[in-house]
C-alpha positions, -999 to +999 in steps of 0.1 A: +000+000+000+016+035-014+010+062+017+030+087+001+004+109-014-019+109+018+014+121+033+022+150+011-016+158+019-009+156+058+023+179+053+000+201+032-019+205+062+009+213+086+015+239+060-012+258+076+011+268+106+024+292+079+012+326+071-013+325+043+017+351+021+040+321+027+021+295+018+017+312-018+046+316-025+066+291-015+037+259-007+039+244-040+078+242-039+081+227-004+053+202-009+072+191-042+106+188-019+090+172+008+079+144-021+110+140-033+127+131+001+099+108+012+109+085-023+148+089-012+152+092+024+136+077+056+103+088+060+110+094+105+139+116+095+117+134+068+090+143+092+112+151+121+128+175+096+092+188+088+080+193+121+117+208+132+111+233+102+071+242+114+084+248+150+113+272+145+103+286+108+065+294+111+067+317+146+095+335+131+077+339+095+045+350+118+066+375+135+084+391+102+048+396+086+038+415+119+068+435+121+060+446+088+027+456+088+032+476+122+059+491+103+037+502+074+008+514+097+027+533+120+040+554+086+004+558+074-007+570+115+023+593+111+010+614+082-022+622+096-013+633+134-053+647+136-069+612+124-045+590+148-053+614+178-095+608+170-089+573+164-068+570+196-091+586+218-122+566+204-102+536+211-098+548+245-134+555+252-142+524+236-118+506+257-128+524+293-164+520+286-161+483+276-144+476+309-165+499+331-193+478+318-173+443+320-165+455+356-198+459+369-216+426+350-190+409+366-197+424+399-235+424+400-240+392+379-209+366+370-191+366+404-218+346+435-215+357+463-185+351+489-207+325+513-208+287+505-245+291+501-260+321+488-294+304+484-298+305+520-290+340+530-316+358+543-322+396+549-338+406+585-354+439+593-372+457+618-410+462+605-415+499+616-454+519+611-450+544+640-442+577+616-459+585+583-426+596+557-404+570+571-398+534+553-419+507+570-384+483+572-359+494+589-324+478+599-325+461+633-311+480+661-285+466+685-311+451+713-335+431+682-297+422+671-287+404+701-325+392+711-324+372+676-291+361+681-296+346+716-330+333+710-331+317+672-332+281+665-332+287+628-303+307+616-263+295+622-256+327+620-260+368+618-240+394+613-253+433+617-246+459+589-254+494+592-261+522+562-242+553+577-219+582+562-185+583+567-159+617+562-133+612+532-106+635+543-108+662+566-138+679+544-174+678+562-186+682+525-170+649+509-193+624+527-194+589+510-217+558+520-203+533+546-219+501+551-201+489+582-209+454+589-201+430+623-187+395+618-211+366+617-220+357+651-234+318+656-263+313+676-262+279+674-238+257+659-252+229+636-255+194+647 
């Protein structure tokens, strides 16, 4: 059985670790040498030659072509100062706004939540309908805190966060939103 032409075929496909300039104009000659040394020489020494040539040839081949396209583009940027500032500062935008909105998906949405099981959080609050303009939930304060912490049989643990204001610098007008929270607590520890 003659293998020889379904081997030229399966270095014609290495080939394809080549840049696509290469490949025209010098394919058809190294699949015709490649031919002739699997008739005359050993066909291991022919494809260790092969893939020897792919690994060290190709990446440097790669390389050359993007050397000289950077080459050629940074000329044609270099003429028109006014287009390459507008086109790096829509770049730019693009860029920031990309990540800004990358950023926050993965905040809000892609990343759970740092607990082993996020299912089973649950939010507490103080029901409150003593004063009309005031919300009818309200954080707990300290004593409801400590009473559900020394008297539940459901929860394995709380933890107490507060919304307050906190001073950045020594400005009374920079005020930015703290949420200050206490470290888990266990009423009870699982059995």
């Amino acid at each position: 059985m003659d293998w020889r032409p379904s081997a030229v075929r399966i270095y014609r496909a290495m080939l394809l670790g080549y840049p696509a300039e290469f490949r025209h104009e010098y394919g058809a000659e190294l699949e015709r040498v490649f031919a002739e040394r699997m008739k005359r020489e050993s066909a291991r020494r022919v494809w260790w030659d092969a893939l020897l040539d792919l690994v060290l040839s190709a990446p440097r081949e790669h390389l050359h072509i993007l050397c000289t396209d950077a080459r050629y583009r940074a000329r044609l940027l270099l003429r028109s100062p006014g287009f390459t500032a507008v086109a790096v500062l829509i770049m730019a935008l693009g860029i920031g706004a990309s990540t800004a909105v990358f950023g926050l998906l993965d905040a809000v949405v892609i990343r759970s939540l740092p607990y082993g099981d996020p299912a089973r959080l649950v939010y507490a609050w103080t029901p409150y309908t003593g004063m009309r303009d005031l919300p009818r939930e309200l954080g707990p304060e300290f004593p409801d805190y400590f009473d559900w912490l020394r008297l539940s049989h459901s929860f394995s643990s709380f933890a107490l966060y507060r919304e307050g204001f906190q001073n950045l610098g020594s400005d009374e007008a920079s005020r930015a939103s703290a949420w200050p929270a206490s470290p888990p607590a266990c009423s009870k520890p699982w059995k």
